[in-house]
N, C-alpha and C positions, 0 to 999 in steps of 0.2 A: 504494500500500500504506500503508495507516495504520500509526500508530508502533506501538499493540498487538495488531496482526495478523501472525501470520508468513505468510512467502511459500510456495508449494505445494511448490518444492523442501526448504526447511526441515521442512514436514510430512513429506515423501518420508524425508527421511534419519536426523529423529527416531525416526519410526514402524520404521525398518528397524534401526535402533541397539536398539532396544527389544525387537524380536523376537530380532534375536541377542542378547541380552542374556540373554532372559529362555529361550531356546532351552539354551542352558547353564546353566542355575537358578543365573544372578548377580542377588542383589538390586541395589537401586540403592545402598547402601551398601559393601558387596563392591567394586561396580564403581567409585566413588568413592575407595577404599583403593587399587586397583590404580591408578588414575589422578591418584592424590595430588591429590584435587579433594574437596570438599564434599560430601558427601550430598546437601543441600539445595541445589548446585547442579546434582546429576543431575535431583534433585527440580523443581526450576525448571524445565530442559529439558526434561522430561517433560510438564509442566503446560501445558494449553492456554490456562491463566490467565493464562500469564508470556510474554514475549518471548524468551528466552532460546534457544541455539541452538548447535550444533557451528560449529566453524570446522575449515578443513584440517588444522591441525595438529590439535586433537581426534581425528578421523576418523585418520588415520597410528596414536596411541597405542593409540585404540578398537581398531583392528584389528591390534594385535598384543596387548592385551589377548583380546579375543574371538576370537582365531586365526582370522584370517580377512585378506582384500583389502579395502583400504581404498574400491576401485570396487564391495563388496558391497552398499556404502550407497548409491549414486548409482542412477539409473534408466538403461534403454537406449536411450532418447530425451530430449529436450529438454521439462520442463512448463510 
């Protein structure tokens, strides 16, 4: 994996973050507020431009932000 390529699970759990995100009509700055984090580092994560990426603890907060299981983001097999 090159340094600015994300890996297929990081796609997975971005893209899943994104949809409950936006499934709730949270902009990415809303959801930065509730996360006590940057806009422009949802914005980052967002971006396929950027490297940038959830970690476990993100995913835990995410999902009690977005009311939901923090396994909503993970896939039901191994990518």
């Amino acid at each position: 994996m090159s340094e600015n390529k994300i890996s297929n699970i990081d796609n997975y759990v971005i893209s899943k973050v994104r949809e409950r995100r936006q499934e709730l009509g949270l902009s990415q700055v809303k959801l930065a507020i509730e996360l006590d984090l940057s806009d422009s580092f949802i914005g980052n994560i967002e971006s396929p431009k950027h490297p940038s990426h959830w970690n476990i603890k993100h995913l835990n907060e995410l999902a009690k932000v977005l009311e939901c299981s923090p396994k909503d983001f993970l896939p039901d097999t191994a990518l």
